[in-house]
N, C-alpha and C positions, 0 to 999 in steps of 0.2 A: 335723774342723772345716773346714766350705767356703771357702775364700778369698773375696775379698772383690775383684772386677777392678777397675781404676784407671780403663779403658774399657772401654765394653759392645764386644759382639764384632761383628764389622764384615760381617756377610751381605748387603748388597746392593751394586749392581753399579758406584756409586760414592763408595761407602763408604770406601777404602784413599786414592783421591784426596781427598776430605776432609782424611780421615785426616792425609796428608802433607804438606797445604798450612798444617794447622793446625801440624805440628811443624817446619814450617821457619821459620814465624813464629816460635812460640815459641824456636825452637834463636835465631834472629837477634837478637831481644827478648834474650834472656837472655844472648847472646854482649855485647852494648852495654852489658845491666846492670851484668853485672860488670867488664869494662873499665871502665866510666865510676866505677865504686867505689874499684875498685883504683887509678886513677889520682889520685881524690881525695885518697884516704888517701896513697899516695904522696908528693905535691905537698905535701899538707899537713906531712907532716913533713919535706920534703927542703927547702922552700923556709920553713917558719915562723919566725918574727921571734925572734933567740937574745938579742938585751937592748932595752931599752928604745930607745935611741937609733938602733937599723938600719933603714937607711931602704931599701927596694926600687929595686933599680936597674929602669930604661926598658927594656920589649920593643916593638920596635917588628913584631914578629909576620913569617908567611912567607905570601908568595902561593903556595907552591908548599903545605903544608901546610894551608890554607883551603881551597882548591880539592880538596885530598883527601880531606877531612870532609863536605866540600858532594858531591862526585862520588857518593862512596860510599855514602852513606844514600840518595842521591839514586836510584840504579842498583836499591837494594835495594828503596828504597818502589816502582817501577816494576814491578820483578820480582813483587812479591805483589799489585798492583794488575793487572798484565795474568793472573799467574796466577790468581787469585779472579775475577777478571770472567771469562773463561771458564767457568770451573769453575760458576761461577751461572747465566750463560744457558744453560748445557746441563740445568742442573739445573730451571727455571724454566720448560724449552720440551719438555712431554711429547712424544715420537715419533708419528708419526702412526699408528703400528699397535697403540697403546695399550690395553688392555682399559680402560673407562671404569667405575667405580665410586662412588658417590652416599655420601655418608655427611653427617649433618645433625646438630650438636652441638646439645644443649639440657641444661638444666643438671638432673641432673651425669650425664650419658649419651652416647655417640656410635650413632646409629642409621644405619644399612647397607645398602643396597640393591645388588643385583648384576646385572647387564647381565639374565640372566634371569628377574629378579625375588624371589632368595629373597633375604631378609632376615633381619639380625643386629642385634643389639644391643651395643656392648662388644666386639665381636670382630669378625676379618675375615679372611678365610679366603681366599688367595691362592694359585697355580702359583708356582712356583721357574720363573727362566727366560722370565718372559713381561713386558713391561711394562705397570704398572699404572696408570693413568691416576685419581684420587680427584679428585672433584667436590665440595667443601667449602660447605657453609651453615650460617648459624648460625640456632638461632629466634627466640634472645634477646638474649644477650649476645655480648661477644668472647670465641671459646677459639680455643685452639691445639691443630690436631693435631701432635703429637711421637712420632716414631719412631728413639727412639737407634740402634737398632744397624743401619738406614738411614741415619741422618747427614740425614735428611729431617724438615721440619715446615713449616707454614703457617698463619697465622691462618684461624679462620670468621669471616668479619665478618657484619654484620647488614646485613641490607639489601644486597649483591652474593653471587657468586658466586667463589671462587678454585679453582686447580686447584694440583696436587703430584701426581710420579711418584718412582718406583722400579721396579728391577728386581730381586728378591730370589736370590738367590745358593746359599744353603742352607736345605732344610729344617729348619723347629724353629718355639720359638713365642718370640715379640717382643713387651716389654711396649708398649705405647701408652701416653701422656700426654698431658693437658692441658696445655701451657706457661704458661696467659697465667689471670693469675689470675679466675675468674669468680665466686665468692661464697664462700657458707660453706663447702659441702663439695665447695669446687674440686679438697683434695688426693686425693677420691676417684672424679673420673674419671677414671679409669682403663682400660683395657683390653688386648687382645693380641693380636696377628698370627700366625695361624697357618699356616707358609709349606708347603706341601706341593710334593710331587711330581705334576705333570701327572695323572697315571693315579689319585692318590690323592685331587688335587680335582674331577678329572671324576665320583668316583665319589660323594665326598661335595656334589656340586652336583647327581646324581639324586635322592639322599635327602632331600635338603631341600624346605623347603613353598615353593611361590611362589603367588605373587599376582595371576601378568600380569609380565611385564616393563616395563621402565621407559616405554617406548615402546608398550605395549600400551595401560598402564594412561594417561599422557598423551591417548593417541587417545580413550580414553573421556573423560576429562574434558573434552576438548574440543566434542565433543560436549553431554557433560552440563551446562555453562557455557556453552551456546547460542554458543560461539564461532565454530562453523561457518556461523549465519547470516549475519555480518558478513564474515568471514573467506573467500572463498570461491573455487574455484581460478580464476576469470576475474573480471574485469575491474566484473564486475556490483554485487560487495558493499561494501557501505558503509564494509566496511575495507579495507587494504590487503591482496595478496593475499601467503601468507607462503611459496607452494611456491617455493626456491630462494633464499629471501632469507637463508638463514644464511651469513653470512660473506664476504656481498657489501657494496657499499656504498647508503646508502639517504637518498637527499633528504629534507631537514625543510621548513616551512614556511617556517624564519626563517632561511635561505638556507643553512644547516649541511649537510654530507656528515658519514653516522657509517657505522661498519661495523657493520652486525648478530652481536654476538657473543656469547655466553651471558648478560653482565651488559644487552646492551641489547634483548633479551627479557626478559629477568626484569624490567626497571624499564617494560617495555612494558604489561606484565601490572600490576605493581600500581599503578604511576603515569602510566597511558597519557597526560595532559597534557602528560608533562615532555619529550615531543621526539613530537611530530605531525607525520605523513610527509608531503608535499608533494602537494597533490592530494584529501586527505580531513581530514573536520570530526573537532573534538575532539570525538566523541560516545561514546565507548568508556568505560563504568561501570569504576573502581576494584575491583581484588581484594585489595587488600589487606586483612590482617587474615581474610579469608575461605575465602585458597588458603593451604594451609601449606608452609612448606617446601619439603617432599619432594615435594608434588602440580606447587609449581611445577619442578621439577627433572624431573618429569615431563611436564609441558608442554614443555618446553624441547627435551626429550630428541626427542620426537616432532615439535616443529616443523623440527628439527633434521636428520629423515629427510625430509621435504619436497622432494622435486624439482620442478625447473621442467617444465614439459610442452616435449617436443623444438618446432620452428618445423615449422607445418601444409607438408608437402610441396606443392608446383604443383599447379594443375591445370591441363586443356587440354592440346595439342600444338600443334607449330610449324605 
């Protein structure tokens, strides 16, 4: 008969920290519970009215025992607020040496894309040891990717883009969940992480079919959506030029600075009206409804590789 674990098993690389910040809460929570129990019950029977006519004598109370009640829950909510806030911005702020992977929920499925373009369905096939970088979209609804035995999850919302890392720690396979309820047959998206060893996912990422990589496949679209007419790397085209603009800052019309960053491409592409760069007319047709998903994640991915062109060297001598 298999046991039944209380927690799923803790394979990535800050998993055990979770882990422990959850049991100190808890251990702290349940140290108050039952003190604050035991002292009622006490009180109540040590101090309860023995006849009718006992009338309670005056506490006029201690500053020095207020100030002890106050300090110390005080010190402790402190301690799990500055430890949790840490623990989230690390968790919230992928590394920059990231492996980037595209995964796009639609109901009741998670679809996969991987830096080289081979694609999964339901599964996701990851190096032990390397950080993973998931690029989240939804195409409908809201879900949640859920990865227990990561201690990792993130909404797909509709309409942006969100990101979620880990670093997987052991080989083996990790179910996936949907967290966030998205219809009828939410309880069966499902799927599972299958963490291997370096030398065992390089070998199983030859065998795989691909498509073009993310950034190959974005270049063609760009292309094929005539976006390079507008788009164009000097100064000439009707649009704004995008080589070097990811994750700089970039003037609006209506006097706004935004920084170019996954979600303000992505709303560039399907809502180009809703923030017009300073300098060029609203002219840019609507893709919405027309680019899906994954194709924008590919757009994204390749505007993304866009360098600016270095500053033209002098010419002439002195």
């Amino acid at each position: 008969m298999s046991s039944f674990p209380l927690f799923p098993e803790a394979a990535s690389s800050i998993a055990h920290e979770v882990d422990l910040l959850y049991f100190f809460i808890l251990a702290v929570c349940s140290f108050f519970a039952v003190l604050v129990s035991a002292l009622v019950v006490f009180f109540a029977v040590k101090f309860r009215r023995r006849h009718p006519d006992e009338v309670g004598a005056d506490i006029h109370g201690s500053i020095a025992l207020e100030l002890l009640w106050t300090v110390i829950p005080f010190a402790l909510a402190m301690a799990m607020f500055v430890w949790g806030a840490d623990l989230y911005f690390r968790i919230a702020r992928p590394p920059a040496d990231s492996m980037e992977v595209f995964v796009v929920g639609k109901q009741w499925m998670w679809k996969v894309q991987h830096p080289d373009g081979v694609r999964e369905i339901n599964e996701l096939h990851v190096p032990i040891n390397r950080n993973i970088k998931i690029t989240l979209g939804s195409e409908d609804v809201l879900h949640d990717y859920y990865i227990p035995a990561f201690r990792v999850k993130m909404d797909a919302v509709p309409g942006k883009l969100t990101t979620m890392w880990f670093r997987a720690t052991k080989a083996g396979t990790y179910q996936i969940f949907c967290a966030e309820y998205c219809g009828t047959n939410h309880s069966g998206m499902i799927g599972r992480v299958i963490a291997m060893e370096e030398h065992d996912y390089e070998a199983w990422l030859a065998g795989g079919r691909s498509t073009g990589t993310a950034v190959e496949n974005g270049e063609r679209l760009f292309t094929d959506l005539a976006c390079i007419t507008c788009h164009k790397s000097d100064t000439t085209g009707r649009g704004p030029v995008l080589a070097g603009v990811f994750g700089n800052p970039v003037r609006l019309m209506d006097g706004r600075t935004v920084v170019a960053d996954e979600n303000y491409l992505r709303e560039s592409i399907v809502n180009p009206q809703a923030k017009v760069v300073l300098g060029y007319q609203p002219i840019m047709p609507t893709f919405q409804g027309t680019v899906s998903e994954e194709n924008l994640m590919q757009l994204i991915a390749y505007i993304k590789t866009l360098k600016a062109a270095p500053p033209a060297a002098p010419t002439g001598g002195q």
